[in-house]
C-alpha positions in Angstrom: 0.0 0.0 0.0 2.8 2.6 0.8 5.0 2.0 -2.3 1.4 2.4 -4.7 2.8 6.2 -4.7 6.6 6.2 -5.2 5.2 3.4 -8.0 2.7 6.5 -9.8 5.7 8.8 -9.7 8.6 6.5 -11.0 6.9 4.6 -13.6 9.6 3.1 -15.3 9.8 0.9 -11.9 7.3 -1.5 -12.9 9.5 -2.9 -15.3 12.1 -3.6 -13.1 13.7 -6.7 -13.7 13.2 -10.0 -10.6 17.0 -10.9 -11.7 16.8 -14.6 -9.8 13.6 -15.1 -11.6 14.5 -14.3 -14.4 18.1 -16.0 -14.5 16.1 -19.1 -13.5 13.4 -19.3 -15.6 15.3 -17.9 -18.6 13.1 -15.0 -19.3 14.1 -12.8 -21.5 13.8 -9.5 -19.7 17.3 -9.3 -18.4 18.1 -5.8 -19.5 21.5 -5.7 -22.1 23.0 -3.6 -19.8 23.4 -6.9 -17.6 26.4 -9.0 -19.2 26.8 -11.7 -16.6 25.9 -13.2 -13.5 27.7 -15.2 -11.1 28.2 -17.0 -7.9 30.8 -15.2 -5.5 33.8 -17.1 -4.9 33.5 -19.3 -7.6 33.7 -19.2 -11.2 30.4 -20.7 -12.4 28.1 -18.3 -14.4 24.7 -18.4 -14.0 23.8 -16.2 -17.1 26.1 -15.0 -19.6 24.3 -11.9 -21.8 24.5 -13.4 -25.4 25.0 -9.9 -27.5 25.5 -12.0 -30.8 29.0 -10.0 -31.5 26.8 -6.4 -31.3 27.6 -3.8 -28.8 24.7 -4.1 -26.2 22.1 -1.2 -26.5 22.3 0.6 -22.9 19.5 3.1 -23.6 17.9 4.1 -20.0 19.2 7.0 -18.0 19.0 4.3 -14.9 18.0 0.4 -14.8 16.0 -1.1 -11.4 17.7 -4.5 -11.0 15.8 -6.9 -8.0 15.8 -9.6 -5.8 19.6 -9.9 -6.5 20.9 -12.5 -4.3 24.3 -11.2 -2.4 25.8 -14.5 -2.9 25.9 -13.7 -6.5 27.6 -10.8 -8.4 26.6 -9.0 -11.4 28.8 -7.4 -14.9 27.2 -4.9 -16.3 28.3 -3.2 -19.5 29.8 0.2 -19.9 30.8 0.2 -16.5 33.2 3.3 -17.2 29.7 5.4 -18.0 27.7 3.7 -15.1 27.4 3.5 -11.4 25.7 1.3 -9.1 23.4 2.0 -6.1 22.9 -0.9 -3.7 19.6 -1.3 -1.1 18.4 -4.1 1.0 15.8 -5.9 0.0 14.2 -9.3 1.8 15.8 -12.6 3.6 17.0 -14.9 1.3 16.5 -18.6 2.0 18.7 -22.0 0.7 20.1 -25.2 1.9 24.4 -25.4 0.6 24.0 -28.7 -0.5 27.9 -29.0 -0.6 28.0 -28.4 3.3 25.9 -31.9 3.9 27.5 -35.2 3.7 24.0 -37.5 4.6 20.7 -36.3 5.3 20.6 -37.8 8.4 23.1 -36.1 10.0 21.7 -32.5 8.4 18.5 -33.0 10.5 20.3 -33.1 13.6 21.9 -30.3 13.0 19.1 -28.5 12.2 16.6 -29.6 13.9 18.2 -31.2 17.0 16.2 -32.7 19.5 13.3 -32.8 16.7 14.7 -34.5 14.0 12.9 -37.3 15.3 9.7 -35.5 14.6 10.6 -34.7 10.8 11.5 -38.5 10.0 8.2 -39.5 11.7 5.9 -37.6 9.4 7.4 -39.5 6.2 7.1 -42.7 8.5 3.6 -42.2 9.5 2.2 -41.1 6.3 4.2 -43.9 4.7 2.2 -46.0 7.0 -1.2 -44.6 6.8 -1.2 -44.2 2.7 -0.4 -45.6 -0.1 2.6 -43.2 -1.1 4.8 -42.8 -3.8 7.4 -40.2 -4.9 8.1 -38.9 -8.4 10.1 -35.8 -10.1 9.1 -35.0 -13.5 12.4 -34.0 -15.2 13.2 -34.5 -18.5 9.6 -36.3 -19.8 6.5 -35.9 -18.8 2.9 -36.5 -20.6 1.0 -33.4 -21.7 -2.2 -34.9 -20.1 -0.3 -35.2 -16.9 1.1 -31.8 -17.1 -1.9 -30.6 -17.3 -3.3 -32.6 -14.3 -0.4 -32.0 -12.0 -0.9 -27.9 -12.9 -4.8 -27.8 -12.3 -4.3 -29.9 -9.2 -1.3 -27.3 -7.6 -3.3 -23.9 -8.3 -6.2 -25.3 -6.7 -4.1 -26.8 -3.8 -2.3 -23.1 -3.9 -5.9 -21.4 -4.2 -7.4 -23.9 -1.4 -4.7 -23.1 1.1 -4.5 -19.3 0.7 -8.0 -19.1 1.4 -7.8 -20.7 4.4 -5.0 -18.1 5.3 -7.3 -15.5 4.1 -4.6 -14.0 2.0 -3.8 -13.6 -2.1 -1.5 -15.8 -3.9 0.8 -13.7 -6.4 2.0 -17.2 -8.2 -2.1 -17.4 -9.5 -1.6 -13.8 -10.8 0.9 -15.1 -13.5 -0.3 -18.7 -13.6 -1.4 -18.6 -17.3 2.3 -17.7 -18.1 3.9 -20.3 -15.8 1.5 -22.9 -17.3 2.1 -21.8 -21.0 6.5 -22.1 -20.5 6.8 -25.0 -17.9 6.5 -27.6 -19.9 9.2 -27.2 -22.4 11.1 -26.2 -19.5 10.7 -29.8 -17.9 11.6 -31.6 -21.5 14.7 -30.1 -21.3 15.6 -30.2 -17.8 15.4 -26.8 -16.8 12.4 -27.3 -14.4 10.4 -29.7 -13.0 7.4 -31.4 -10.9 8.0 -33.3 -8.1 4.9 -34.6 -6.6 4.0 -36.6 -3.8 1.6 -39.4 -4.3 -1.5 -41.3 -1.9 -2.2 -43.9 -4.6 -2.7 -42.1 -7.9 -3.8 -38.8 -6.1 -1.6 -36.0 -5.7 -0.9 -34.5 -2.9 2.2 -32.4 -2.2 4.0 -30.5 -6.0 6.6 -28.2 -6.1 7.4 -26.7 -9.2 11.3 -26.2 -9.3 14.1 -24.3 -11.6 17.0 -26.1 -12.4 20.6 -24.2 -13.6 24.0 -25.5 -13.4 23.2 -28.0 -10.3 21.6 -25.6 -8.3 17.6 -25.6 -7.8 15.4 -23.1 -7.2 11.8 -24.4 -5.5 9.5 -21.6 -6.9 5.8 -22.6 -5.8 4.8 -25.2 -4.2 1.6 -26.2 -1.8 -0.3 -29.4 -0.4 -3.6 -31.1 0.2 -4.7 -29.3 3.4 -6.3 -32.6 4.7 -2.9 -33.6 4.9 -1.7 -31.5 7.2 -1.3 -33.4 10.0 1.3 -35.0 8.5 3.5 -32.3 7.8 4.0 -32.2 3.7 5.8 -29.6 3.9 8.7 -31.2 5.6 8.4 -34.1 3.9 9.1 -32.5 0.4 12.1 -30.5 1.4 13.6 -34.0 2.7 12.7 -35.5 -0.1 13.9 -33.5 -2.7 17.1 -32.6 -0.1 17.8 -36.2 -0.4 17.5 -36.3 -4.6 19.8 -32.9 -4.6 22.3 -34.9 -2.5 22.4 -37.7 -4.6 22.2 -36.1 -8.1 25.0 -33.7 -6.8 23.4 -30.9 -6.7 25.4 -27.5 -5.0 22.0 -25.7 -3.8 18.8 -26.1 -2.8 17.4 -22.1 -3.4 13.9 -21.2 -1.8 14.0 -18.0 -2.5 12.1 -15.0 -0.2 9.2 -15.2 2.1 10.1 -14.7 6.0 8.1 -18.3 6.5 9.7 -21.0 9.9 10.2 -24.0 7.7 12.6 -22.2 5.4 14.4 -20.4 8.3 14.8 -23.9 10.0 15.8 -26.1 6.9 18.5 -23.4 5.8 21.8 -23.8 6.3 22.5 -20.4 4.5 20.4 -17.1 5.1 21.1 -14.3 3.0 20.3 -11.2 1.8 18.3 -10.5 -1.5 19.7 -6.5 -3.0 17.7 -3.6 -5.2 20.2 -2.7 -7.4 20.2 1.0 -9.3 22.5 1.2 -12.1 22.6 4.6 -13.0 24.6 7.1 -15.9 26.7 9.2 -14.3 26.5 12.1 -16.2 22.9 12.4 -16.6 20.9 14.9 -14.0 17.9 12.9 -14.8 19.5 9.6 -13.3 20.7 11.7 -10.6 17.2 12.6 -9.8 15.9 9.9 -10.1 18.6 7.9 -8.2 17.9 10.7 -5.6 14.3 9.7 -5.4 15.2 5.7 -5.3 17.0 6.4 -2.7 14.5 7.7 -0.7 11.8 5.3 -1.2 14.3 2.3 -0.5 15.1 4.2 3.1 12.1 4.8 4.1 10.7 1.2 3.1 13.5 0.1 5.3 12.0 1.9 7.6 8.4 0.9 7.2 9.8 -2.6 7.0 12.2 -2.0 10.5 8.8 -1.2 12.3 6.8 -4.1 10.6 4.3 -1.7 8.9 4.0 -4.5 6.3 2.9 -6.6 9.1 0.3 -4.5 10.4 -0.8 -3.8 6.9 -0.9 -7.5 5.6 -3.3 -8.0 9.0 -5.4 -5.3 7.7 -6.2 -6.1 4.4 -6.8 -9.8 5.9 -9.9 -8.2 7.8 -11.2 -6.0 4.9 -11.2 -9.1 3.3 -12.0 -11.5 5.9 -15.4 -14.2 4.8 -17.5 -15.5 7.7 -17.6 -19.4 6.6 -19.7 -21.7 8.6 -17.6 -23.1 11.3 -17.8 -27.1 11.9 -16.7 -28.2 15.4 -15.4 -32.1 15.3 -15.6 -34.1 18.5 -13.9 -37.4 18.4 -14.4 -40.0 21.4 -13.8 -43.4 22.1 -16.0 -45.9 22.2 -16.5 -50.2 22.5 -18.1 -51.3 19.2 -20.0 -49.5 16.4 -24.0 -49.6 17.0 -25.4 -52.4 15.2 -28.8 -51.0 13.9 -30.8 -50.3 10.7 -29.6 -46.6 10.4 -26.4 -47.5 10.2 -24.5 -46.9 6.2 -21.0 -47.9 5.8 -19.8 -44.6 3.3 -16.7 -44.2 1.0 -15.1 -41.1 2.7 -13.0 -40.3 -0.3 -16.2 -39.6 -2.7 -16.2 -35.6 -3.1 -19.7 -35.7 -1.1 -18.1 -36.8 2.0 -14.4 -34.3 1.8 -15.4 -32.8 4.9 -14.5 -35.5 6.5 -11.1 -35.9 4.9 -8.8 -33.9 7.3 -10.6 -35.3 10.6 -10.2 -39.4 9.1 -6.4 -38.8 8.0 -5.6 -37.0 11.8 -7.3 -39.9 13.2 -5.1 -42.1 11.1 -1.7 -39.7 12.3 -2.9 -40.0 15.5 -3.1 -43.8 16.1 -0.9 -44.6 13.5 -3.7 -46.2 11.2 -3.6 -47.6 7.6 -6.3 -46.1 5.5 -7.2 -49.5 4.1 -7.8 -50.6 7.7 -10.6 -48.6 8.9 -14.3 -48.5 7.8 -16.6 -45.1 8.3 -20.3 -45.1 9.0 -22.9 -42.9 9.0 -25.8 -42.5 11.3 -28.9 -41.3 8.9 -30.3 -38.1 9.3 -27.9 -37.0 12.1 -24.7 -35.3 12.3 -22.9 -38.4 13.7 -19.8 -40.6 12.3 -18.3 -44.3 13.4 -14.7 -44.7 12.8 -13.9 -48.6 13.1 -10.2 -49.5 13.0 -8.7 -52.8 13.6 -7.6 -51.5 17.3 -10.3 -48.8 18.1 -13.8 -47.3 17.5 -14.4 -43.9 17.6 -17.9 -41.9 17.3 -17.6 -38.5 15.6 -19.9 -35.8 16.2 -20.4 -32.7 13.8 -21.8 -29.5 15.1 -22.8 -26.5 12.9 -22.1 -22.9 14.6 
């Protein structure tokens, strides 16, 4: 909400470039004053500016370069006539890949005294589903594509709803849809999805470039949660990284726990203003950057983005129907005429989903080992397992 008005005055700031975006997904709005990108300390490039034996055309007075990672460094053309003007942007998240020798011993590290809690929620869902991995990297069917996309917007859409807040990903869906694929066929992105039978669950939609990979959206069935998806992605695609030797695991911005307790590497993401350093218009407007990056700082230092995220989660705040779920133990299921054995994964009964698979968490259950019932014309469920019985009640507030 505060930038709307350094945005109306400095309009040539809506083009600005997302360099690790772009470097990743090989766009093609890399500006040609940019003439290489690469990793500090070492001597692989990320992006090399292909000028096809021309002199690059530097035609702006200033260029607006972001989400530059600092562990990267960038060669700009004309570097005589030029300056550069570096601000702080966001936390930057990754795993250094090269750091870990076994997975195992990573989760200690990280996690210490609950490690154990990560490898439980692959055992347990392991246990209660029938789960399989895949990552889509190199082939994949068009039907399938298709599938797996539809299935992670409405996963994305589902879960962001539930937060009461806006994905950005879903505002540029229709171009991530249209360039992923031929991406994947030539190994420059992929799909890895988590599986309970033939139904996803869990897909991340990753960037791959030079043995690094950059995990760009990804979300989760929300009935699920109980067994901690999230968690069980990054270790499983922690663990394909480490054996496909892999030198990074990138995930990118967004101050979220999981990424600051999986990285091993938190860093910072730079606004870069390259500038001429002649001209009094770039001089102005550098002037005029430079006050809008202090004082979002500022905001930022104070958590005004806080308060205002919390804000425009009210304006927009829906007043669903709340469901309370009671679960209680009980000796046998009734034996009576009202009583209908149901299929809880048909559509008509997803309500149920989330409350079933916590029940299976919980008591470390097999879905193929428990049988729901329904009680006609009341608001009351039978849960029959091979070691319990539980009676679920449903209340409308």
């Amino acid at each position: 909400m505060f930038l709307k008005f350094f945005k109306s005055i400095l309009p040539f700031n809506r083009n600005q470039t997302n360099l690790i975006l772009s470097v990743f997904q090989r766009k093609s709005d890399i500006p040609s004053v940019v003439s290489m990108v690469y990793l500090k300390n070492d001597v692989t490039k990320l992006y090399v500016q292909n000028y096809e034996n021309k002199t690059p055309k530097v035609t702006q007075d200033i260029y607006s370069i972001g989400y530059v990672p600092n562990y990267s460094e960038i060669k700009f053309s004309e570097e005589d006539s030029y300056s550069t003007k570096v601000f702080y942007q966001v936390k930057g998240y990754r795993i250094n890949v090269q750091e870990i020798s076994d997975i195992g011993s990573y989760l200690k590290q990280r996690f210490k005294g609950n490690a154990k809690t990560i490898k439980r929620y692959k055992k347990r869902l392991e246990q209660s589903f029938h789960i399989n991995y895949r990552l889509y990297h190199g082939a994949i069917e068009h039907d399938h594509y298709d599938f797996l996309f539809n299935s992670l917007r409405e996963m994305i859409i589902k879960r962001f709803d539930q937060r009461n807040e806006i994905s950005k990903q879903i505002g540029e869906w229709n171009n991530l849809y249209s360039s992923t694929l031929e991406l994947i066929l030539q190994k420059k992105a992929s799909l890895f999805v988590i599986y309970d039978d033939t139904k996803p669950i869990e897909i991340s939609l990753n960037y791959h470039l030079k043995n690094n990979l950059y995990s760009y959206a990804s979300s989760f069935d929300t009935d699920y949660s109980k067994f901690g998806l999230g968690h069980v992605e990054i270790y499983k695609q922690l663990e394909w990284c480490l054996e496909n030797g892999y030198n990074t695991f990138e995930m990118g911005w967004g101050d979220l726990d999981y990424k600051r307790r999986w990285s091993n590497d938190i860093y910072n993401f730079e606004h870069h203003f390259w500038y001429k350093k002649k001209s009094v218009k770039a001089g102005l407007l550098r002037y005029m950057l430079t006050i809008k990056m202090v004082f979002k700082n500022y905001l930022i230092s104070k958590n005004v983005h806080v308060h205002s995220n919390n804000l425009r989660k009210k304006l927009r705040k829906k007043t669903p129907v709340k469901m309370t779920y009671n679960l209680e133990p009980i000796n046998e299921i009734p034996s009576n005429q009202e009583m209908l054995s149901i299929d809880f994964e048909k559509e008509e009964f997803s309500f149920l989903r989330r409350t079933i698979y916590d029940f299976l968490y919980s008591h470390n259950e097999q879905k193929d080992n428990i049988k729901v019932f329904e009680k006609r014309k009341m608001e009351l469920y039978f849960i029959h397992s091979e070691v319990t019985c539980q009676k679920l009640l449903i209340r409308s507030k």
